[in-house]
Structures are given as structure tokens and as C-alpha cells.
N, C-alpha and C positions, 0 to 999 in steps of 0.2 A: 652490344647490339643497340641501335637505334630506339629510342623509345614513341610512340606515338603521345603526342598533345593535340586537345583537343579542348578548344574554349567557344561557350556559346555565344559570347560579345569580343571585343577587337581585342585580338592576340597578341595583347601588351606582355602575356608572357615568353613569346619566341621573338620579339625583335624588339630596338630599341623607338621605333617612330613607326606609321604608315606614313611621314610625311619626309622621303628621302632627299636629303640635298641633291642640288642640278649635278654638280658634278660626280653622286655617286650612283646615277644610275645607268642603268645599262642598256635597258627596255623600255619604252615607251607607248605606249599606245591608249590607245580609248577602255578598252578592258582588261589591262595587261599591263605591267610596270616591272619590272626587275631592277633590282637593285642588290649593291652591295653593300654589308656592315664590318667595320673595324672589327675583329676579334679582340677581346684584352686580355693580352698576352697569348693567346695562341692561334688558331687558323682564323681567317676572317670568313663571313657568312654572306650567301647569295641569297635573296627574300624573291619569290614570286608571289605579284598579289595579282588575285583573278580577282574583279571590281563590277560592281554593276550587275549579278549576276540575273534578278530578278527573282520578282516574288514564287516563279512557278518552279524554274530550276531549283532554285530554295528549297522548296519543298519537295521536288523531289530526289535531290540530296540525301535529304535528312531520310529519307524511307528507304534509300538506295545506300549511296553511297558517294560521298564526293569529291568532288574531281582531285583534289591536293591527296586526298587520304587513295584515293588509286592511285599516282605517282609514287607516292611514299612507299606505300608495300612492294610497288614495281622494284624502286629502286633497291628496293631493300633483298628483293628477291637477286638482282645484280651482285649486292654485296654479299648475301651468305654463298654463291655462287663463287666469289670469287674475280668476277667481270670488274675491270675497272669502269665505275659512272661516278656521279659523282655525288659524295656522300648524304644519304640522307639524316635531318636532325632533328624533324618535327611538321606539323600539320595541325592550322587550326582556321574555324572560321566564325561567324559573327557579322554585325552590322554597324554601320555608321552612318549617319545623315550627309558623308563625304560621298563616301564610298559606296552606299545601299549593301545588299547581301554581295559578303566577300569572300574569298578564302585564300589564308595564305601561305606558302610552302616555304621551307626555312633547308636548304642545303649547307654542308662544309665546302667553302670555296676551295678551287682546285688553283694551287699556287702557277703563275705565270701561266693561264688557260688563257687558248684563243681556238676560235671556231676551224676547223679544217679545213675549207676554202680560202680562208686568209691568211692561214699559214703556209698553204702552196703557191699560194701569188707571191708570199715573201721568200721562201724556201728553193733554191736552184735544183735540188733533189732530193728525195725523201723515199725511204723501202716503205710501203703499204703494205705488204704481205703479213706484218704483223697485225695490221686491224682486221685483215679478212678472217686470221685463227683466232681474233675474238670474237668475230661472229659467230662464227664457228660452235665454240665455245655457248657463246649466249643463246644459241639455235638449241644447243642441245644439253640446256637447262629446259628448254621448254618455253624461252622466252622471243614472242615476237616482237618487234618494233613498231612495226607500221609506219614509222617518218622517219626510215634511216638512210638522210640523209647526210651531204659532206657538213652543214649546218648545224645538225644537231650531233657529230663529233668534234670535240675540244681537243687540242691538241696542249700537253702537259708541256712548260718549256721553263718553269721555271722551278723543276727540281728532279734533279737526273736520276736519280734513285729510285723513281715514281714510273706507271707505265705511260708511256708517251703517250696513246690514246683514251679517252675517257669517252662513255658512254654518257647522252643527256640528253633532257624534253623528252618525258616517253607520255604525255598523256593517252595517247592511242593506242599503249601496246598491248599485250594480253600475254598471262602466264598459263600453260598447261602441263597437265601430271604426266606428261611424258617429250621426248625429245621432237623436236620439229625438221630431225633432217630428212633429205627425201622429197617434204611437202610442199607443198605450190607458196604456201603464206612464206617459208623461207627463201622461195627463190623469189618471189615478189621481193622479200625486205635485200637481197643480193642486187636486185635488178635497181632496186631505189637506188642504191650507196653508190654503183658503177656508174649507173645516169648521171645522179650528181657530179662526182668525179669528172664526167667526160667534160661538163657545164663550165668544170672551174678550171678547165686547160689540159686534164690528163689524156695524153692519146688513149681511144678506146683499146688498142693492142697490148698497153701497158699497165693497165689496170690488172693486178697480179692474181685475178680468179681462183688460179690455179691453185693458189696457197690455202681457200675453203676448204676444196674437193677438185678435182679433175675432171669427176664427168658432171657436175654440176656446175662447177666454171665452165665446162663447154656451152651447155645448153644456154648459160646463163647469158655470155659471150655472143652467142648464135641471134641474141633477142636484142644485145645489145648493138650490134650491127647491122639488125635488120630497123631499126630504129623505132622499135617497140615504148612510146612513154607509158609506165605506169603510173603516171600520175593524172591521170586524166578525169575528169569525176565522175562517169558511169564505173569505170573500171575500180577507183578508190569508193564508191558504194557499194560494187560488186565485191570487193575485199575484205569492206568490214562487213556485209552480211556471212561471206564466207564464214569468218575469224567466230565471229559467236554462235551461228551453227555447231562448228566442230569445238567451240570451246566448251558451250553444252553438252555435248555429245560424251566428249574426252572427260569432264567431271564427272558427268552420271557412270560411265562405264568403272570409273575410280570407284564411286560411292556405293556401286553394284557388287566389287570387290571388296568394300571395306577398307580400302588400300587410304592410309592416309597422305594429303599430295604429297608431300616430300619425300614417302615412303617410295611412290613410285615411280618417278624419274630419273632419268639413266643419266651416270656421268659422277663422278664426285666431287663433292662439294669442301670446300675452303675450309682450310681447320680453321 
């Protein structure tokens, strides 16, 4: 199992630099960097550094909880589950005169991975119906996504053995003590992934719903041809107020039982 690290100055113990060569990185931006490191001898490692964070979120991290260290458990909830994402290795964060308040997430790189929208532009065909029975799946661990989109799944290509889709970027998702099928936040997270899909060329007719659920691929189907975006930002504020309403709700109702969360969510889990 995954172990959590957690350092109060730069997490010279989960990587080898914050200062990644040009050509090994991936991500770039003003508050954002990803990058990859060589493994020695074994898998090689994907580094997300959140940069910049500021003195407030800082602080309220440190009394809450932060942001790498909620990905990590997410992930992690993926993996005891079973869900192919992709592996978590560590979580730490700290400060630099470079960098200011940072934190940075340390994943197992997933051999021969490329985003799902770029692997269907390259691809002349591809069965989908096996990423919809991992949502499936990941709905009924109790795990929302909230950005599942074709972007944030990777597609596995370089080792055949391994599940062709992998699960990734969950900063926004939320775990709950029981399953989410049925719920409005699952067909939300259905309605992302088919949107996207449509964006990167898939006819909306082909998008294989049906392989979820039947009468939830209709409905879902039904939204997606009426050309419903949920990505809209009242609609994505309405979402996450939704999510923490009832993820409050769903915990207290646990804690009321005494039910510990693992205890009470439906589905089995990964030996």
C-alpha cells in the first residue's frame, strides 16, 4: 500500500530536483509543472508541483487539508478499489524562495500513457465500452470525479498486460460511504466524459452509454443530444455545492451508524 510523506521544507525526499530538465517535462504553466523522473531500475515517476500557493491557502492547508494530500488518498481510494488510475507514491509540501508555498505529488508513471483524446485522433477505432464499466465501477466505490473528462483519461499503450484505460487528475473528486449509482453527481461525471468524447470526434450515437447502465445511458444520451454542457460555471458551482452537501450528509449518516467508511460501501474490493 502506498505510503503517505509529508515534509515541511522542499521534498527533496520524493524527487530528485524541483528543477526539471526542458525536455522532461510535461506541464507547464504559471502554478502547475509536471514532470517526469527516470526510475532506477524500475517504473519511472510523474512529479506534480502546485507553486505559488500563497501565504493564505498555506495556511489553510495546514488546518484543513492539502491539496496533493486529497489527490493522494483519492488515488489511493482508486487503488484499493481496484480502478485502474494511476499509481500513487507520496505527497509532500514546503517552501522555497523559487517556488513560495508549494506542494508536490509524486505518482508511478504508467508505461506508454497518452491522454484519450489523443489517442483517438491517432487511433482508427477503439471499444470504449470498457471505460464506461470502469466508471461504472468507480461510481460504485462511492467515487465521484468531477473532471471526467477525455483529458484526464490516459490511455495504457505501452504494456498490454495492463488495463488500457487509467484513471487521472482527480483534484476535485470526493469519496463517499456508499455507492453513487442512481445520483445526479454520477450522471453529471457520465455527461462530462460523453461531452468530451463528442469534442474529440466520437459521434454522439457511438459513444457506448449503454455499457454503464441502460436506463442511465438513456437519460444520459437524452442530455447529450439535447446539447446539455455541463461544464458551464454556474452549473460547475452548482455541482460542487451539490457534492459537499451530500458528502456531509452521507458521512454524518455513516458516523450516526458507527459504520466505519469502508465498512459501508457496496461493491468488493481488490484483494
Amino acid at each position: 500500500m502506498p505510503r503517505t510523506v509529508f515534509a515541511r521544507t522542499s521534498p527533496v525526499d520524493l524527487v530528485d530536483s524541483l528543477h526539471p530538465e526542458h525536455d522532461a517535462i510535461l506541464k507547464l504553466e504559471d502554478r502547475t509543472v509536471v514532470w517526469r523522473e527516470e526510475g532506477a531500475g524500475g517504473p519511472g515517476k510523474v512529479v506534480k508541483l502546485y507553486r505559488r500557493r500563497g501565504g493564505s491557502t498555506a495556511l489553510r492547508s495546514r488546518i484543513f487539508r492539502f491539496r496533493t494530500e486529497r489527490e493522494f488518498r483519492r488515488l489511493q481510494h482508486l487503488a484499493r478499489w481496484g480502478i485502474p488510475c494511476t499509481p500513487p507514491l507520496g505527497w509532500a509540501a514546503g517552501w522555497t524562495p523559487e517556488h513560495g508555498h508549494h506542494e508536490v505529488l509524486v505518482m508511478e508513471e504508467v508505461p506508454g500513457a497518452v491522454e484519450l483524446g489523443v489517442h483517438l485522433a491517432d487511433a482508427e477505432e477503439m471499444d470504449l465500452a470498457p471505460l464506461f464499466r470502469i466508471v461504472r465501477r468507480m461510481h460504485e466505490s462511492g467515487f465521484c470525479h468531477q473532471t471526467l473528462y477525455a483529458a484526464n483519461v490516459l490511455v495504457s499503450r505501452g504494456n498490454p498486460g495492463r488495463d488500457a484505460f487509467v484513471m487521472c487528475d482527480v483534484p476535485r473528486s470526493w469519496t463517499f460511504p456508499r455507492s453513487l449509482l442512481g445520483t445526479s453527481m454520477a450522471r453529471y461525471d457520465l455527461l462530462d466524459l460523453a461531452a468530451s468524447l463528442v469534442e474529440v470526434g466520437v459521434p454522439p450515437t457511438e459513444v457506448p452509454l449503454q455499457a454503464y447502465d441502460s436506463r442511465e445511458g438513456r437519460m444520459v444520451m437524452g442530455l447529450l443530444l439535447e446539447g446539455v454542457d455541463p461544464r458551464g460555471k454556474r452549473k460547475r458551482l452548482r455541482r460542487d455545492l451539490t457534492a459537499r452537501i451530500r458528502w456531509a450528509g452521507a458521512w454524518s449518516a455513516s458516523w450516526k451508524r458507527r459504520d466505519r467508511p469502508a465498512d459501508g460501501l457496496r461493491g468488493e474490493r481488490a484483494s
